[in-house]
N, C-alpha and C positions, 0 to 999 in steps of 0.2 A: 504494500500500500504506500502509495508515494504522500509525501507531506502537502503536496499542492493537489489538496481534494478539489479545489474551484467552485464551491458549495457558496463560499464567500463573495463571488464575483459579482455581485447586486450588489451588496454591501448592509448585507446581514453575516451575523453569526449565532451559533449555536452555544447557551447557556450548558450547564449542566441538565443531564437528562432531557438532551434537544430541543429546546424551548426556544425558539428563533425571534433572534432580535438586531434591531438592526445596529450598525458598528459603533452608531453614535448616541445608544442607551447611556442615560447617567449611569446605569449596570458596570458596561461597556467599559465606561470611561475612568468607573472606581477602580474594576479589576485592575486595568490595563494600567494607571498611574502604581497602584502596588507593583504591578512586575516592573515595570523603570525603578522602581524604589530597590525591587530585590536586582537589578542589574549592578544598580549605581550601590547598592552595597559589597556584589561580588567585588567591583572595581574599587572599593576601601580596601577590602580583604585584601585584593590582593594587591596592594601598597604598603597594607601593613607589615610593619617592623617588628610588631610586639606581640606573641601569642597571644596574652591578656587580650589585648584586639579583636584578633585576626581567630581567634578560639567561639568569641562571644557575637561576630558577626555572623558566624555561620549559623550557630545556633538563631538568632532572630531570623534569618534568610529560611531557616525551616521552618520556623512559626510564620514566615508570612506567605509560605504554598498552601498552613491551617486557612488565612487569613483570606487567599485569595480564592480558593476554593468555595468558603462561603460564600462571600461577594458574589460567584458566579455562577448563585443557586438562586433562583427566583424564590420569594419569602414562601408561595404556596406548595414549592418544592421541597422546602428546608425538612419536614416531615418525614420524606421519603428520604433524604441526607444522613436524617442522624438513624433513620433503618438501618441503611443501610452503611454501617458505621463508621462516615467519616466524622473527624473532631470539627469542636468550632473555638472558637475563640474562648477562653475563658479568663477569670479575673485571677488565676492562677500563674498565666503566660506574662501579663500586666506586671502585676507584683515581682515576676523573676528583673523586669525593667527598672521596676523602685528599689531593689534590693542594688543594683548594678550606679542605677545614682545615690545611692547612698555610700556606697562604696568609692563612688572616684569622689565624691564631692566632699568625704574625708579627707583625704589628701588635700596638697594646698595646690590648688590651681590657680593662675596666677590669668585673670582676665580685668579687663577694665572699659566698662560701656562697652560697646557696639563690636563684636568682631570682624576683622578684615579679613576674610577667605583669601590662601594662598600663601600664609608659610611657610607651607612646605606640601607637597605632591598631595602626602596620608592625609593631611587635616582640609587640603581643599577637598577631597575625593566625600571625604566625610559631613562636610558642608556640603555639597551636592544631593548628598542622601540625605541629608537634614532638608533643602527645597524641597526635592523631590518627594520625600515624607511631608510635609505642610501641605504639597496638591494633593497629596492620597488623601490625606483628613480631609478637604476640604471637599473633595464629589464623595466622600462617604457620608459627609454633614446634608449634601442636597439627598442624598436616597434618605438620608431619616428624613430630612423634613416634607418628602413627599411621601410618607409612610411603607418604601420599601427597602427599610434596614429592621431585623426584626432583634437583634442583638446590637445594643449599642454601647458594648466592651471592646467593639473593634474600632470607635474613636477616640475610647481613653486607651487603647492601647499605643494605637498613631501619636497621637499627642504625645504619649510618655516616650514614647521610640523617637521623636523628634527632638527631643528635650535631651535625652540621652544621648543622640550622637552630636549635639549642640559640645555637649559638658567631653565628648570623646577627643573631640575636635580642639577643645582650648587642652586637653589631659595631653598631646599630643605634643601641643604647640608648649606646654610647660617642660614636660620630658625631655625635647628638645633642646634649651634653653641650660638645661642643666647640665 
């Protein structure tokens, strides 16, 4: 089976459980901004210098195939999702993120007002996936408020995975310095 089924060539595609939509669903646009986010993550990872890093990027990168898998279930579908037992997002995923800012923002980081992306390779890489995590939030915030987000643990997640690789990015740019 070749990758170019052509199924797409109108410019629909296929949800979870073939539910046909076209390319530019807010759906669409949620999923699609997470996988730029999980790309623009491999490409921190693989900048990174520091296991610590390069260890805990990966692990989010697989929490967010949980993340975009959801997103790419239509809510009336979710039902037959967790039958059929894929995971979803839970506040358990979240919390491994708070624990991870708690942890760098022990340490003395050394930031002051506004940061300038571009330090150094790692820490703009990880500023990228910080924008790039702000869009994902932001068409996940339009499906809730058009009432098709039915778990909305996956924009406190965003938010905190934003926030985290914010605090990655100055931890980076301090290591550095040192």
């Amino acid at each position: 089976m070749s990758i170019a089924t052509k199924t797409g060539d109108k410019g629909t595609t296929a949800l979870m459980y073939n539910r046909r939509v076209s390319k530019c669903h807010p759906r669409v646009e949620a999923y699609g901004c997470v996988d730029e986010l999980n790309a623009a993550l491999g490409m921190a990872r693989a900048t990174a210098e520091l296991d610590f890093v390069r260890e805990n990027l990966l692990t989010i990168q697989k929490d967010l195939v949980i993340l975009m898998g959801e997103l790419a279930t239509a809510v009336e579908d979710l039902p037959r999702y967790a039958k059929d037992g894929f995971q979803s997002v839970t506040p358990g995923m979240t919390e491994k993120l708070d624990q991870l800012v708690k942890e760098i923002e022990a340490q003395k980081i050394i930031y002051k007002g506004w940061a300038t992306p571009g330090a150094s390779v790692h820490s703009a890489a990880l500023d990228m996936a910080r924008t790039v995590c702000r869009r994902a939030e932001r068409r996940v915030c339009i499906l809730q408020e058009t009432g098709q987000l039915q778990n909305a643990e996956i924009i406190i997640y965003l938010n905190r995975l934003a926030d985290l690789l914010w605090l990655f990015a100055r931890w980076v740019e301090t290591k550095a310095e040192k």
